[in-house]
C-alpha positions in Angstrom: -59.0 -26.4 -5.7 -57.2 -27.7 -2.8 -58.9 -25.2 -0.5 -62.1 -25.6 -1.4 -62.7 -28.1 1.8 -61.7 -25.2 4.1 -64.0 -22.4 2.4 -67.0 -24.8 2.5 -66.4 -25.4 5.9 -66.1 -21.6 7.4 -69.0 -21.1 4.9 -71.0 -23.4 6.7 -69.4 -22.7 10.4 -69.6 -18.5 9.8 -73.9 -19.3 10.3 -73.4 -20.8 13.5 -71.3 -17.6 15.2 -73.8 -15.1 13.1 -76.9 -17.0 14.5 -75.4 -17.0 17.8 -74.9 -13.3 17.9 -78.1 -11.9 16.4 -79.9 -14.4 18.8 -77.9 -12.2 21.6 -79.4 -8.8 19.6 -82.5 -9.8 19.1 -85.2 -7.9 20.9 -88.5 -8.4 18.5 -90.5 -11.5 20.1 -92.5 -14.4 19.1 -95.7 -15.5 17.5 -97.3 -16.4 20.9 -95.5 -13.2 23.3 -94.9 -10.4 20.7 -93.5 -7.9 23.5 -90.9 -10.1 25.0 -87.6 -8.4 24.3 -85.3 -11.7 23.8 -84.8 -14.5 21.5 -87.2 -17.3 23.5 -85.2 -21.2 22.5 -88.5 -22.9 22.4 -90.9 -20.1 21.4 -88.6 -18.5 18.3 -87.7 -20.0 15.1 -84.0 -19.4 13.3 -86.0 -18.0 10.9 -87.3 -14.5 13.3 -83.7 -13.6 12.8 -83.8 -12.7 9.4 -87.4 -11.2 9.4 -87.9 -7.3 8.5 -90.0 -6.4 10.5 -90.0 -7.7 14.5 -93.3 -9.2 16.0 -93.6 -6.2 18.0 -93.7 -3.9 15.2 -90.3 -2.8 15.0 -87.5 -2.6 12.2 -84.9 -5.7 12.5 -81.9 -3.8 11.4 -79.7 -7.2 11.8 -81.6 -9.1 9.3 -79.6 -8.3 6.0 -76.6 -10.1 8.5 -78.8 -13.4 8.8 -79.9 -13.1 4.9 -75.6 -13.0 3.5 -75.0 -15.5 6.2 -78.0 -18.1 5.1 -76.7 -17.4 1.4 -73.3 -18.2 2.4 -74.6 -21.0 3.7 -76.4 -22.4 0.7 -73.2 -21.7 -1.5 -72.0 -23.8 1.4 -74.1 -26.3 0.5 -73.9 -26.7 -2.7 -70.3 -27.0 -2.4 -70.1 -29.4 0.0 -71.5 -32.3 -2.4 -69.4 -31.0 -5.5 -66.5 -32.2 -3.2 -68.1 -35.3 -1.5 -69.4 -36.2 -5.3 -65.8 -36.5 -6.4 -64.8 -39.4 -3.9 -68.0 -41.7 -4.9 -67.7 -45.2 -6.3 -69.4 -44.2 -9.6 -69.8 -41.1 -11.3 -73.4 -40.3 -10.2 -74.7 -36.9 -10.8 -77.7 -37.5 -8.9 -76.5 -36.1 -4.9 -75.0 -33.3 -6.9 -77.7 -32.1 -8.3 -80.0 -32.2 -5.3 -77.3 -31.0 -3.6 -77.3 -27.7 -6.0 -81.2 -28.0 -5.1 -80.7 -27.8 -1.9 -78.2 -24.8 -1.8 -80.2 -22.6 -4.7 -83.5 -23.4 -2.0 -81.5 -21.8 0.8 -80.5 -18.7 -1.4 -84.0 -18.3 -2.3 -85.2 -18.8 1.4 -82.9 -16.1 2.3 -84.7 -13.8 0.0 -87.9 -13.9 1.3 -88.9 -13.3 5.3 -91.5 -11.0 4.7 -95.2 -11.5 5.3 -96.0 -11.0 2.0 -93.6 -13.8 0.3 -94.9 -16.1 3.4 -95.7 -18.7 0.5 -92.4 -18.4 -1.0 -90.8 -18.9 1.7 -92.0 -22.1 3.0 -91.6 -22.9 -0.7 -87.7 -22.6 -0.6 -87.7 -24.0 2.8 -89.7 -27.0 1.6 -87.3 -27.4 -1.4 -84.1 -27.0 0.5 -85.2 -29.3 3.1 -86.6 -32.2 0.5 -83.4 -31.6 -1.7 -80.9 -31.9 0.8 -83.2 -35.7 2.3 -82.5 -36.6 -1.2 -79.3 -36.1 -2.1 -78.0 -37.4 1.0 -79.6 -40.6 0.3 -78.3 -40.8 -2.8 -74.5 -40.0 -1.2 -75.3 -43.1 1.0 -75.8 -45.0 -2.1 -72.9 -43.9 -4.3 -70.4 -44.3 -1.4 -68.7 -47.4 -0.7 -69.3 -48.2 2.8 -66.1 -50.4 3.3 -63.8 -47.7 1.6 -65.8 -44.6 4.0 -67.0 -46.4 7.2 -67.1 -43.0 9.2 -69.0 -40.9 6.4 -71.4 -43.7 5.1 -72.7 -44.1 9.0 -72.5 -40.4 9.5 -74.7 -40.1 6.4 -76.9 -43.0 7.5 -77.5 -41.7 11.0 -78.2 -38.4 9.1 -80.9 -40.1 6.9 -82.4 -41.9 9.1 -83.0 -38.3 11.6 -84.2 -36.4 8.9 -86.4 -39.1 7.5 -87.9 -39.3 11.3 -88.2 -35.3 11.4 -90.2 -35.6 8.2 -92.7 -38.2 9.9 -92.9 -36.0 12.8 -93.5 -32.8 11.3 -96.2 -34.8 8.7 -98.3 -35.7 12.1 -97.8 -32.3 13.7 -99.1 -30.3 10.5 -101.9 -33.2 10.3 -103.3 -32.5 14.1 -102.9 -36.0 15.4 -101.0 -35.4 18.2 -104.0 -32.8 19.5 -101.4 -29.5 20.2 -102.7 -26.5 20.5 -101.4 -23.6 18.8 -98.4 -22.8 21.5 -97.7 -26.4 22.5 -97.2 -26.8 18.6 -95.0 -23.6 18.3 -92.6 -24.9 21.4 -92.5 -28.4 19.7 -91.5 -27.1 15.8 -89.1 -24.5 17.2 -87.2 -27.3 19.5 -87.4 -29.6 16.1 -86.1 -27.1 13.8 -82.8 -25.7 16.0 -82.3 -29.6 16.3 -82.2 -30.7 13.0 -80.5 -27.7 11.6 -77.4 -28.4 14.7 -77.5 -32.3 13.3 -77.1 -31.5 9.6 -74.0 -29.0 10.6 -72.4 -31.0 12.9 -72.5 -34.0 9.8 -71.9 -31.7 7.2 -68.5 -30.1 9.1 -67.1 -33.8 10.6 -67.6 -35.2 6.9 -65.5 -32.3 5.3 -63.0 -32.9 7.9 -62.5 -36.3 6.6 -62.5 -35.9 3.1 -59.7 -33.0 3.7 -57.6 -36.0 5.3 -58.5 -38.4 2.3 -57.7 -35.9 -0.1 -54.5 -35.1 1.8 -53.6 -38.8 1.2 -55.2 -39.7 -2.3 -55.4 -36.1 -3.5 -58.6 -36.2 -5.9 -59.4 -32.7 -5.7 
């Protein structure tokens, strides 16, 4: 049980080096430029990695690498608030189970890229997104802030960045700020590498923590 802190964390650091590859093989453009023959930061989502079929028409034969590595990454997930669930105040089972939420969302979202799950995807998305607001808020709850100073304002910074990404995204989809179609494109794709970077860099500095504390107090 004692290395379950360093399997969640190279399942959640393994995403970053995969992404950061396939971005470098990518050759199947965007919504907006179809025939560009590179991953474009502020014109691609994460997302195009994992898609079958490229924007240009072409087979993406790198996509079953970006499905195993999003699924590690929910098992990741789920994992990581099994072990932050067992240094809480009070046995809540509340962040756990969201937590669970949030990793079985990813798995599914991993699934399906096609055009023809569209709506299941942005299902899992939703519910991975939604689940893993929630249970953080609950960890910032359970935890006692005087016992875990550094995770409680980790998580707190977290919440509070997520909570604002929601608000954001809510006014982009409702067409009050006036975007057009690729002004909206650039903003979501900036928004969504962002907020994905935030959550890992928490997630990873929080496990390193707890892997200290448990080195000390050795609850798992």
């Amino acid at each position: 049980m004692k290395n379950i802190v360093d399997i969640t964390i190279f399942l959640i650091i393994q995403f970053i080096f995969i992404v950061i590859v396939l971005i470098y093989l990518y050759q199947g453009g965007s919504i907006s430029h179809p025939n560009a023959r590179c991953f474009v930061f502020y014109e691609n989502y994460l997302n195009d990695l994992g898609r079958y079929n490229y924007y240009n028409g072409g087979i993406n034969p790198f996509s079953i690498f970006f499905t195993i590595s999003l699924t590690m990454v929910g098992i990741g997930t789920g994992s990581f608030f099994y072990i932050i669930s067992k240094f809480c105040h009070q046995r809540s089972y509340f962040p756990l189970i969201f937590g669970a939420i949030s990793g079985a969302g990813l798995i599914g979202l991993s699934v399906f890229w096609s055009d023809i799950t569209h709506d299941k995807h942005l299902f899992f998305g939703r519910l991975a997104y939604l689940s893993f607001f929630i249970a953080t808020l609950g960890l910032n709850y359970c935890l006692k802030k005087q016992s875990f100073p550094r995770i409680y304002n980790l998580l707190l910074a977290l919440n509070i960045l997520l909570f604002l990404f929601l608000i954001l995204m809510f006014l982009i989809d409702s067409h009050i700020f006036h975007l057009n179609s690729e002004e909206k494109l650039h903003l979501t794709s900036v928004l969504q590498k962002f907020i994905i970077a935030v959550r890992m860099f928490v997630v990873i500095n929080i496990l390193l923590i707890l892997k200290k504390l448990n080195n000390r107090i050795n609850i798992l």
